[in-house]
MMTF fields as JSON, N, C-alpha, C and O atoms, coordinates in Angstrom:
{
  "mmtfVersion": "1.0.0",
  "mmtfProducer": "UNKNOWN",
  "numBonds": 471,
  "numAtoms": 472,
  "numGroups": 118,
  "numChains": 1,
  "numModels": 1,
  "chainsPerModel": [1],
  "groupsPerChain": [118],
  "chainIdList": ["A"],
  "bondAtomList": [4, 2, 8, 6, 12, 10, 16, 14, 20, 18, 24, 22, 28, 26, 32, 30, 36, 34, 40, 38, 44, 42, 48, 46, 52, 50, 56, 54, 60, 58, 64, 62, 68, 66, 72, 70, 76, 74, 80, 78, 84, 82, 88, 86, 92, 90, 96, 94, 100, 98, 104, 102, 108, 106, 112, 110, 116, 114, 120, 118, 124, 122, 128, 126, 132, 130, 136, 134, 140, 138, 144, 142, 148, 146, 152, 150, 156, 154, 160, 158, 164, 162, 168, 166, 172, 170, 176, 174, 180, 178, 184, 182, 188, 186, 192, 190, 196, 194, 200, 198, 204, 202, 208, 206, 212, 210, 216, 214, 220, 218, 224, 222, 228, 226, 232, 230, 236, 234, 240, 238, 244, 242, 248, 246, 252, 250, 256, 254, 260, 258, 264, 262, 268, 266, 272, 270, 276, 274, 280, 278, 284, 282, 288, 286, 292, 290, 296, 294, 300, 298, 304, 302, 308, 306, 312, 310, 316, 314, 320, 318, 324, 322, 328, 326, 332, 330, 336, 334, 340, 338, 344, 342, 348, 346, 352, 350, 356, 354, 360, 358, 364, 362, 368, 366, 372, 370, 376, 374, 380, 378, 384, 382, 388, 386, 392, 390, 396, 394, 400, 398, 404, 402, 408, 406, 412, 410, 416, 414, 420, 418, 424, 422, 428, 426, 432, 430, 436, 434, 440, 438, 444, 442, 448, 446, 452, 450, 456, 454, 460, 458, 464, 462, 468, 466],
  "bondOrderList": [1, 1, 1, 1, 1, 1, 1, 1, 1, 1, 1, 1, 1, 1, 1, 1, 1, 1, 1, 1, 1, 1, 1, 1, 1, 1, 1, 1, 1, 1, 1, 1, 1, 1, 1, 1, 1, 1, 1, 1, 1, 1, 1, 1, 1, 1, 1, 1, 1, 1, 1, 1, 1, 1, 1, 1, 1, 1, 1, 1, 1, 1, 1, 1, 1, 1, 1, 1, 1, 1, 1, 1, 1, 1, 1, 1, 1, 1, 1, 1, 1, 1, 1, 1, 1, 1, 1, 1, 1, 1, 1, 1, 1, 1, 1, 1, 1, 1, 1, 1, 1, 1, 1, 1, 1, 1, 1, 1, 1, 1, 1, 1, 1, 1, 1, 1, 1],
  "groupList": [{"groupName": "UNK", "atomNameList": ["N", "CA", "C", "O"], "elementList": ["N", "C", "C", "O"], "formalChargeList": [0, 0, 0, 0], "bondAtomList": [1, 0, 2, 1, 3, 2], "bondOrderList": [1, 1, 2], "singleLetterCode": "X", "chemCompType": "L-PEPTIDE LINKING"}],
  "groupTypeList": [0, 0, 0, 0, 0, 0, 0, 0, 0, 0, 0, 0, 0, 0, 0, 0, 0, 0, 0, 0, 0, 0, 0, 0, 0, 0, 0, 0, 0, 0, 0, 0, 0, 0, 0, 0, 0, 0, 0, 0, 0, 0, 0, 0, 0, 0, 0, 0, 0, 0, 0, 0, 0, 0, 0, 0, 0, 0, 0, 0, 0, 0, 0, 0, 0, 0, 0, 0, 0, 0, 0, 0, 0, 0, 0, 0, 0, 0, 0, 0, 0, 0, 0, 0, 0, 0, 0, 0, 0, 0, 0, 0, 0, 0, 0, 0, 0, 0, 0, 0, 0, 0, 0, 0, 0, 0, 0, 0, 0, 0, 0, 0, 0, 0, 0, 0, 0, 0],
  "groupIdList": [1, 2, 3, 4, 5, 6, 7, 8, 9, 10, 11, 12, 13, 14, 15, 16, 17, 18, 19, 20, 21, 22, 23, 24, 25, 26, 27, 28, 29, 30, 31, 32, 33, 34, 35, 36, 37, 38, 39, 40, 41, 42, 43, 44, 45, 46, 47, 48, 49, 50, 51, 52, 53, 54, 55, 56, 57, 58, 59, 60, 61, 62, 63, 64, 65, 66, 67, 68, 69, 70, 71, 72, 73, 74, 75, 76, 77, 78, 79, 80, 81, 82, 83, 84, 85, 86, 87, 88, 89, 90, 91, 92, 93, 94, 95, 96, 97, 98, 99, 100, 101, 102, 103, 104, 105, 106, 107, 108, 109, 110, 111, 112, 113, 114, 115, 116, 117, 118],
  "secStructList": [7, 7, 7, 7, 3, 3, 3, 3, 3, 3, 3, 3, 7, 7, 1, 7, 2, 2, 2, 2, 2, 2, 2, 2, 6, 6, 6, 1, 6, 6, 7, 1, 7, 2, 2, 2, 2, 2, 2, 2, 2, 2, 6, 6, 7, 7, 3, 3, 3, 3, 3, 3, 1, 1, 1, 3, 3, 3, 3, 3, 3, 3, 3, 7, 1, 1, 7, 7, 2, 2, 2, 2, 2, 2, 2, 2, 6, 6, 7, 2, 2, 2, 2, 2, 6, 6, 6, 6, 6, 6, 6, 6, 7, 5, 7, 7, 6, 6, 1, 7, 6, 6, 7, 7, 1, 3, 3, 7, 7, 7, 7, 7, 7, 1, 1, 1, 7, 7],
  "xCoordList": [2.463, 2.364, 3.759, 4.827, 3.52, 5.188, 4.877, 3.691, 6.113, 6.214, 5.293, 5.19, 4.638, 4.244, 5.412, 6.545, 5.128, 6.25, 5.82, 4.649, 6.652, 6.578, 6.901, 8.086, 6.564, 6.79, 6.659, 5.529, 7.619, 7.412, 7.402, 8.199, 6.533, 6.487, 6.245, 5.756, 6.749, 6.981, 6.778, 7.083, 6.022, 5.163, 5.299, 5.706, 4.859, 4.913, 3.561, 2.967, 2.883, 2.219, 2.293, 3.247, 1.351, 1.5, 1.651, 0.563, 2.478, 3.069, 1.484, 1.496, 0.933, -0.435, -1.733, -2.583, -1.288, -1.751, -3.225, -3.687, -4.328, -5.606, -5.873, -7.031, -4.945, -4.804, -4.404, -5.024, -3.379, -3.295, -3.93, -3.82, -4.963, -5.866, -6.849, -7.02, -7.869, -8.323, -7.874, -8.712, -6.286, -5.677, -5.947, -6.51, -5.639, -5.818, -7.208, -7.237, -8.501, -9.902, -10.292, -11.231, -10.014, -10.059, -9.143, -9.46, -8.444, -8.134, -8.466, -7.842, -9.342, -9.637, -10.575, -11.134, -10.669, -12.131, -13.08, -13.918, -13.217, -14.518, -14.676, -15.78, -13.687, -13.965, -13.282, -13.429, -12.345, -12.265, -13.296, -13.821, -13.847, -15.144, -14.455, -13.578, -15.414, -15.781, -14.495, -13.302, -15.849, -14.83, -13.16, -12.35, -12.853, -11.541, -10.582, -9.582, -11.435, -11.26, -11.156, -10.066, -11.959, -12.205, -11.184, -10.346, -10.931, -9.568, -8.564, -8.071, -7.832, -6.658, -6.493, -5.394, -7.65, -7.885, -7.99, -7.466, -8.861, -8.529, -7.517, -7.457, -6.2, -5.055, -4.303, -3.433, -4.635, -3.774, -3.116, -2.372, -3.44, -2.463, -3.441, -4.591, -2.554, -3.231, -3.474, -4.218, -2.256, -2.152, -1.642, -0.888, -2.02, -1.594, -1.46, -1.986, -0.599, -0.967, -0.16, 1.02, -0.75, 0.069, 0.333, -0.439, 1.682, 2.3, 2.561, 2.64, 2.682, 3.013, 4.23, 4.356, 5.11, 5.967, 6.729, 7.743, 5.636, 5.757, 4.308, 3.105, 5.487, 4.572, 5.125, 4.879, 5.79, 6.079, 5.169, 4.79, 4.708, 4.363, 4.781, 5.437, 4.644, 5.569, 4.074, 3.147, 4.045, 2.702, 3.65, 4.658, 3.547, 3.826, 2.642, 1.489, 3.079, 2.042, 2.634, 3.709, 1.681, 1.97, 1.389, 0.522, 1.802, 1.105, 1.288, 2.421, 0.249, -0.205, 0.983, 1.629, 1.067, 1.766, 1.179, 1.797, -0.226, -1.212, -0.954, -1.245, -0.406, 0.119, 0.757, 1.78, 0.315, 1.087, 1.148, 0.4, 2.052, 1.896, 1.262, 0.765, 1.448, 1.06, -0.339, -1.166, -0.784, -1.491, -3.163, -4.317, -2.542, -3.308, -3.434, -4.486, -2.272, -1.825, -3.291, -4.347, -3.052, -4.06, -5.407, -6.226, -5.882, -7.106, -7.565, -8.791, -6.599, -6.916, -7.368, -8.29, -6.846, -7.054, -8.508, -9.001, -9.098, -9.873, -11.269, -12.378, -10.976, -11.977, -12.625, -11.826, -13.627, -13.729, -13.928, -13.804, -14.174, -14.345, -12.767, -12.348, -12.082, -10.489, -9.832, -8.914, -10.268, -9.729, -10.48, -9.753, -11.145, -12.122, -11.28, -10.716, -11.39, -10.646, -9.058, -8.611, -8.19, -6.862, -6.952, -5.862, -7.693, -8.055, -8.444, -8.536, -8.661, -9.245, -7.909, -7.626, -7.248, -6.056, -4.949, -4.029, -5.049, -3.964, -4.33, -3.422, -5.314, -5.208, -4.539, -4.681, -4.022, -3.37, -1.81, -0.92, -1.465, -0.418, 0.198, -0.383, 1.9, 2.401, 3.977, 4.304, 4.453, 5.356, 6.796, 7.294, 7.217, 8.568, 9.89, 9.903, 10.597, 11.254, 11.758, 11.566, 12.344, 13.278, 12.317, 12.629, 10.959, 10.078, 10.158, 10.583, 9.249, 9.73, 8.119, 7.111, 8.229, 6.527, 5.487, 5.679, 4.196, 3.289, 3.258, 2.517, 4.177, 4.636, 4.491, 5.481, 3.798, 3.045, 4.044, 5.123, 3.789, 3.987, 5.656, 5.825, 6.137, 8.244, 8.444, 8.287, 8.751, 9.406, 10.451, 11.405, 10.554, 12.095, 12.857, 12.243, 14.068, 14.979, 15.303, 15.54, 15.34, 15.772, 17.415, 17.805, 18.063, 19.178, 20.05, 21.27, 19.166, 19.218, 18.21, 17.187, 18.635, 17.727, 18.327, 19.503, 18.093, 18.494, 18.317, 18.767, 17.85, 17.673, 18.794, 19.459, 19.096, 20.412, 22.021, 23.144, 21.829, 23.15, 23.277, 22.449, 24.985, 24.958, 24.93, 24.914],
  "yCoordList": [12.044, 13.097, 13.383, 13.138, 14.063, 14.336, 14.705, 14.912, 14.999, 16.346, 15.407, 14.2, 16.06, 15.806, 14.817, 14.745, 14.328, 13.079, 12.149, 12.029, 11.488, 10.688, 9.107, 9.2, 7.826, 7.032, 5.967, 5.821, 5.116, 3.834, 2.822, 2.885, 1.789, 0.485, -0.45, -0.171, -2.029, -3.17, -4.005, -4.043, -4.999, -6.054, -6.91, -6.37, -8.534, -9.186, -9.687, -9.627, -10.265, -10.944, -12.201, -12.515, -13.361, -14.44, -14.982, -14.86, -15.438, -15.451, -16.329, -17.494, -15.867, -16.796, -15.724, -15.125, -15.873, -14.811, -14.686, -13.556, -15.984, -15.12, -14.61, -14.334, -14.547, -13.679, -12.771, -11.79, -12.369, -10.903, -10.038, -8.82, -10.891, -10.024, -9.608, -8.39, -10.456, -10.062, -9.544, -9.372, -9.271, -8.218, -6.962, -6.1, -6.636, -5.496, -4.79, -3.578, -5.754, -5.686, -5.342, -4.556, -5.558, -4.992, -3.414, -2.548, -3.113, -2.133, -1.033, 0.018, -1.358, -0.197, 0.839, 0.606, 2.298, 2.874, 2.559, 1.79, 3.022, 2.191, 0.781, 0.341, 0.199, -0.829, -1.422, -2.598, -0.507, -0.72, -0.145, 0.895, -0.82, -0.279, 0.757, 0.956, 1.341, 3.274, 3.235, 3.538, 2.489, 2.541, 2.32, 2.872, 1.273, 1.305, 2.71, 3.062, 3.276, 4.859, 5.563, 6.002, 5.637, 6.936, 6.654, 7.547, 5.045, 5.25, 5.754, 6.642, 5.336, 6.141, 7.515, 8.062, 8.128, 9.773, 10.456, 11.492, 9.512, 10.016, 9.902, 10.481, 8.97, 8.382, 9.671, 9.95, 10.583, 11.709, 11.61, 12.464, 10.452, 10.101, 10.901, 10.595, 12.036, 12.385, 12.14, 12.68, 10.846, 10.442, 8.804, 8.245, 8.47, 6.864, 6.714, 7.47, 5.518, 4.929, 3.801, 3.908, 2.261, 1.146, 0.925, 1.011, 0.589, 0.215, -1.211, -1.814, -1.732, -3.179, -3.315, -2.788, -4.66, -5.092, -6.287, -6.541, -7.271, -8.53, -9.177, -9.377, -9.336, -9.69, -9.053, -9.423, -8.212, -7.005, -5.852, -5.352, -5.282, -4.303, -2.983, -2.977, -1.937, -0.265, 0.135, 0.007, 0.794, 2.174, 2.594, 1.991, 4.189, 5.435, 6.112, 6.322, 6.391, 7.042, 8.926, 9.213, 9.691, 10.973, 10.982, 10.13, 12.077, 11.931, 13.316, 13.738, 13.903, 15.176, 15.03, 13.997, 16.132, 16.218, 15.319, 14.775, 15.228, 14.657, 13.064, 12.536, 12.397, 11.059, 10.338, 10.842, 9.181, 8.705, 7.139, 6.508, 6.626, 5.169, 4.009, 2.906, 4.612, 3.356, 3.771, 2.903, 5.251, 5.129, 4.983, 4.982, 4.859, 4.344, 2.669, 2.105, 1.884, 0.323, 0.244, -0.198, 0.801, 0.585, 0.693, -0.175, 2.085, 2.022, 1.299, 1.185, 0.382, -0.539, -1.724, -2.431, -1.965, -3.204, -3.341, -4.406, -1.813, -1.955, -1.482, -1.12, -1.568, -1.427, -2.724, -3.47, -3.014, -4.368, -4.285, -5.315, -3.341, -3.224, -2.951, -3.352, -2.257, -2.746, -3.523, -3.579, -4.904, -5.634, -6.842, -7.759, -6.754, -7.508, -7.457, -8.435, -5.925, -6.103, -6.152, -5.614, -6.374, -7.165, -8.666, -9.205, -9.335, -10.539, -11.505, -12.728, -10.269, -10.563, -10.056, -10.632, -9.313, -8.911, -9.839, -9.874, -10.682, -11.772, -13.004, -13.464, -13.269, -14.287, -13.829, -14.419, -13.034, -12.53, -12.099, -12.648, -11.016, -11.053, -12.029, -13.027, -11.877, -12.459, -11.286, -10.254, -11.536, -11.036, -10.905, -11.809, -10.265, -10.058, -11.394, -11.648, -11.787, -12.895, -12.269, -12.9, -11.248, -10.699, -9.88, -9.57, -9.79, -8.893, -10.146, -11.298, -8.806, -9.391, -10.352, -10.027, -11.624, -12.314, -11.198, -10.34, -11.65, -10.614, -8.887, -7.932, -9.058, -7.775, -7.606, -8.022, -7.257, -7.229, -5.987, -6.393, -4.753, -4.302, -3.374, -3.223, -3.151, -3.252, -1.505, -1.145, -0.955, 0.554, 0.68, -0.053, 1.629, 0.902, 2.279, 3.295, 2.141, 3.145, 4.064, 3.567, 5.695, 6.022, 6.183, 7.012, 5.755, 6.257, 7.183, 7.343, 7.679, 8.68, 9.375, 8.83, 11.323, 12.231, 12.63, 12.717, 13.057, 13.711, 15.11, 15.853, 16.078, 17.297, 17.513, 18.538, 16.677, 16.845, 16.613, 16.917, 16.187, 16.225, 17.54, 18.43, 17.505, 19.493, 19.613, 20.738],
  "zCoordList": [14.271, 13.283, 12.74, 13.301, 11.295, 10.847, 10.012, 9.757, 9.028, 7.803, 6.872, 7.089, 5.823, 4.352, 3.686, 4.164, 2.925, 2.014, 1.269, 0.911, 1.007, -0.378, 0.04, 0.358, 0.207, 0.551, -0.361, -0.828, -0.763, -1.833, -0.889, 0.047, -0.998, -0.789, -1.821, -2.916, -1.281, -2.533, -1.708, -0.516, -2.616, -2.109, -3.495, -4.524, -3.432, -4.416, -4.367, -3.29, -5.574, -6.002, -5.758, -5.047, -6.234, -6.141, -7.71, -8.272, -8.422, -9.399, -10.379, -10.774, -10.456, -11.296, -11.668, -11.009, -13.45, -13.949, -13.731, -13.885, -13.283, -13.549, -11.602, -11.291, -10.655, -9.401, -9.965, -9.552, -11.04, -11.147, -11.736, -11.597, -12.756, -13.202, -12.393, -12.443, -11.34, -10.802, -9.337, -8.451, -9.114, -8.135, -8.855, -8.179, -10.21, -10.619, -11.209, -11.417, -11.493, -11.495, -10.198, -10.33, -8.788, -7.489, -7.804, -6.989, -8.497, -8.184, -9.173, -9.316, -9.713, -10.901, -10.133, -9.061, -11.034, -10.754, -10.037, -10.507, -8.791, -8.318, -7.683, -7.363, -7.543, -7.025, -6.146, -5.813, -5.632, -4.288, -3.375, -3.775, -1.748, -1.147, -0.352, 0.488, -1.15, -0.269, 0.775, 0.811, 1.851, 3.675, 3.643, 4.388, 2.475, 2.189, 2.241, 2.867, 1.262, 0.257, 1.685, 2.054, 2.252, 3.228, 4.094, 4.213, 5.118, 5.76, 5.348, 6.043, 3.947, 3.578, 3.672, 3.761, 3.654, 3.295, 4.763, 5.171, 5.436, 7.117, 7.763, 8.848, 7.204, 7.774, 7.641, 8.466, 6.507, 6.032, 4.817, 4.333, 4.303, 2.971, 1.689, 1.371, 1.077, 0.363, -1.393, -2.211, -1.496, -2.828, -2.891, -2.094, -3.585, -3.341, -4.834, -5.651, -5.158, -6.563, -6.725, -6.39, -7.376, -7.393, -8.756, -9.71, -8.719, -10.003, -10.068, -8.998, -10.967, -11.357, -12.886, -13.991, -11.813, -12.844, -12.672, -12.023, -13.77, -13.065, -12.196, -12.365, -11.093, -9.729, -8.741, -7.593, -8.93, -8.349, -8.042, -9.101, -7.061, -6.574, -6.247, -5.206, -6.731, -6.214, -5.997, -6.797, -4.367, -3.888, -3.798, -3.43, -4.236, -4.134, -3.037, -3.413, -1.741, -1.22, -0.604, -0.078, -0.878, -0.424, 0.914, 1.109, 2.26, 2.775, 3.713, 3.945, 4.166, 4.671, 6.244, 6.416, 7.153, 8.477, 9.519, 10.435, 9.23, 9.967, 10.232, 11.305, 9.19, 8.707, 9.772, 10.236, 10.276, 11.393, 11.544, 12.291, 10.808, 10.054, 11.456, 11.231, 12.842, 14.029, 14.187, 14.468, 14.011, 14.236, 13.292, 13.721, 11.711, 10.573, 10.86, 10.561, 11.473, 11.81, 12.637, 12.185, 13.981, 15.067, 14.511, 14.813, 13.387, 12.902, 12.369, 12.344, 11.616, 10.107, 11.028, 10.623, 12.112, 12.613, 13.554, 13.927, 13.855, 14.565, 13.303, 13.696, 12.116, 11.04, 10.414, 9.848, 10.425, 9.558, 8.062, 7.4, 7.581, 6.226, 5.655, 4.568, 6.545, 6.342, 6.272, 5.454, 7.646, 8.17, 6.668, 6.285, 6.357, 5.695, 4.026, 3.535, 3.289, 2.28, 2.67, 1.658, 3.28, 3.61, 3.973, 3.781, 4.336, 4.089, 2.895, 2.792, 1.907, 0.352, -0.311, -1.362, 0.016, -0.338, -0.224, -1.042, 0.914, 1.391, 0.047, -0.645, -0.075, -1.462, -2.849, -3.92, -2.699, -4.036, -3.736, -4.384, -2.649, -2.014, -1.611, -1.185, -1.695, -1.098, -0.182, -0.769, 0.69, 0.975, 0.54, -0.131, 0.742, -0.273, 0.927, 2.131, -0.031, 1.319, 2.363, 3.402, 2.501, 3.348, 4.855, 6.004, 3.949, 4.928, 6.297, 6.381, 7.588, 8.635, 8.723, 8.096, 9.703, 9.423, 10.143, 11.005, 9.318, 9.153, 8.642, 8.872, 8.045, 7.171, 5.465, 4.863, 4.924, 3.824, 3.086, 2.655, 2.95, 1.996, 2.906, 4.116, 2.318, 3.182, 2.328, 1.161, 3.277, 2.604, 1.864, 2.123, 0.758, 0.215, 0.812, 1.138, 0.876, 1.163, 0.015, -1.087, 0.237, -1.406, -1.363, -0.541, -1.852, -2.433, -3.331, -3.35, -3.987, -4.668, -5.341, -5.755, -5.539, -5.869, -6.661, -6.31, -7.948, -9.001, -8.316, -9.188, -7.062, -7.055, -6.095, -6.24, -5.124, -4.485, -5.669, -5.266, -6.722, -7.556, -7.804, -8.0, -7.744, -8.53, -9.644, -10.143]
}
């Protein structure tokens, strides 16, 4: 468990445009499955959203006190409708080079806040 926050992660694509169309047809309105939907929301994460640029990947995820990234890890793995769309997810993903093996989407560090400048 831990404070409320804001978390970016980056992940790459697999550089071949008709995977990215249908990476981002998986991600419209509706069409990611439900059970997907409901883990994130039980994990505590109360806002998510993926950006694209390129074959570049940015999630922005918010996430409640409740939020506890080992122990969302342990759930995802013991879900099959989780475990199932990340397997459908791996044909389109690819890892960023530097990530560590079996490491998919890599936190970025922030470096700067425009609210901490004086």
């Amino acid at each position: 468990m831990g404070e409320p926050g804001r978390r970016l992660l980056l992940l790459d694509l697999k550089d071949d445009a008709a995977l990215i169309a249908a990476y981002e047809r998986w991600h419209e309105p509706g069409a990611v499955p439900a059970a997907v939907v409901r883990s994130i929301r039980a994990a505590g994460i109360v806002g998510m959203e993926i950006f694209r640029c390129g074959t570049r990947l940015a999630m922005i995820v918010e996430t409640s006190p409740a939020f506890d990234p080992a122990a969302k890890a342990a759930a995802d793995l013991d879900d099959p409708d989780v475990v199932a769309w990340e397997r459908l997810m791996d044909g389109f993903q690819q890892a960023l080079p530097w990530s560590e093996p079996g490491t998919k989407w890599i936190e970025a560090r922030r470096i700067f806040s425009l609210d901490e400048q004086p």
